[in-house]
C-alpha positions as CSV (number, residue, x, y, z in Angstrom):
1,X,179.4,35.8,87.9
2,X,176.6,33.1,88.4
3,X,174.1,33.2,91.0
4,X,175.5,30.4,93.4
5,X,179.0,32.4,93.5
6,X,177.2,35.5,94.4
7,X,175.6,33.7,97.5
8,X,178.7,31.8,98.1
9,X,180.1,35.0,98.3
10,X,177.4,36.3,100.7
11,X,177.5,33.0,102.8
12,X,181.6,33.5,103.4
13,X,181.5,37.3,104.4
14,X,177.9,36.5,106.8
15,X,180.4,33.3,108.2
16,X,183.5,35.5,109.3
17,X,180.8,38.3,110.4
18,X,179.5,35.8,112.4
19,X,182.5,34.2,113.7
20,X,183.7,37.9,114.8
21,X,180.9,38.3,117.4
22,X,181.5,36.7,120.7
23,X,179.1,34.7,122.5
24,X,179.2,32.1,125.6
25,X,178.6,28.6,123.0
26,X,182.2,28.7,121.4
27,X,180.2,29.8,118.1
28,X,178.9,25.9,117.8
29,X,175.2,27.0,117.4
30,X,176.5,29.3,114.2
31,X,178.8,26.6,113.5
32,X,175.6,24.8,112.9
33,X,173.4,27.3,111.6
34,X,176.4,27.9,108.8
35,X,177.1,24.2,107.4
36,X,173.2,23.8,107.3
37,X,173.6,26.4,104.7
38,X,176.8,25.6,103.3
39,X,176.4,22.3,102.2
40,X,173.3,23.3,99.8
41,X,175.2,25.8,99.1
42,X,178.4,24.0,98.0
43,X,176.3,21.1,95.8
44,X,175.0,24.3,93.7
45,X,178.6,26.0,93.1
46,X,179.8,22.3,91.8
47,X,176.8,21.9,90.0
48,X,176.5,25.8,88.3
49,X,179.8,26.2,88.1
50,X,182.2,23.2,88.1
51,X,184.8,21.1,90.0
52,X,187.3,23.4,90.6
53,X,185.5,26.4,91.3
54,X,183.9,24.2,93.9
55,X,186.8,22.9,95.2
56,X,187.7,26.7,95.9
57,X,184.3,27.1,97.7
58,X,185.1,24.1,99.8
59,X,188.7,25.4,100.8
60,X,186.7,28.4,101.6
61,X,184.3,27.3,103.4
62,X,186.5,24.8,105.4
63,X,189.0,27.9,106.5
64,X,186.3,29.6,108.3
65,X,184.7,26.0,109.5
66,X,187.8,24.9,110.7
67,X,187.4,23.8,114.3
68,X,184.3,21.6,113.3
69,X,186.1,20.0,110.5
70,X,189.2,19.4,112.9
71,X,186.7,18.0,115.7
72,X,185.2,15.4,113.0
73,X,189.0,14.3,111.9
74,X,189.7,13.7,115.3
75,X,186.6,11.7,115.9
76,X,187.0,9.8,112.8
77,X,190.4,9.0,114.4
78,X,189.0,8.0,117.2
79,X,187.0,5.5,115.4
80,X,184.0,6.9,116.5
81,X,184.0,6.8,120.1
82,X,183.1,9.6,122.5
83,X,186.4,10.7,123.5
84,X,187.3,13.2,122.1
C-alpha cells in the first residue's frame, strides 16, 4: 500500500469522524477544512497510484462531501447566480 492511500485512508475515517460531531455551522467550516485537504490529496492518489484507484478516492471522497458537491451542481444549474 503506497503512502497517498494510507493518508487517503486517514483523510476518509478523520472526514466521517468529523462529520459525526455536531456543531451549530451545518459542518460547512469542516466541509472546508476537508476539501482543502482533499484535493492535494486526491492529485497524489492519481498521480502514485493511477486513474482508477483515484477515481475510487474521488467516489469516496464525494460520499462523505456530498452536500457541498450537491450545493455546487445546483449553483452551476443556476448558472451562477445567488439563488440558490
Amino acid at each position: 500500500m503506497t503512502d497517498s492511500l494510507i493518508i487517503a485512508a486517514i483523510w476518509l475515517v478523520a472526514a466521517n469522524v468529523l462529520a459525526l460531531i455536531p456543531s451549530k455551522d451545518n459542518l460547512w467550516a469542516r466541509a472546508y477544512f476537508l476539501i482543502a485537504t482533499g484535493m492535494p490529496l486526491i492529485i497524489w492518489v492519481f498521480v502514485q497510484n493511477g486513474w482508477i484507484i483515484g477515481v475510487l478516492f474521488v467516489w469516496a471522497a464525494s460520499s462523505v462531501l456530498r452536500w457541498p458537491l450537491i450545493y455546487l451542481m445546483r449553483w452551476l444549474r443556476g448558472g451562477g447566480r445567488g439563488d440558490v
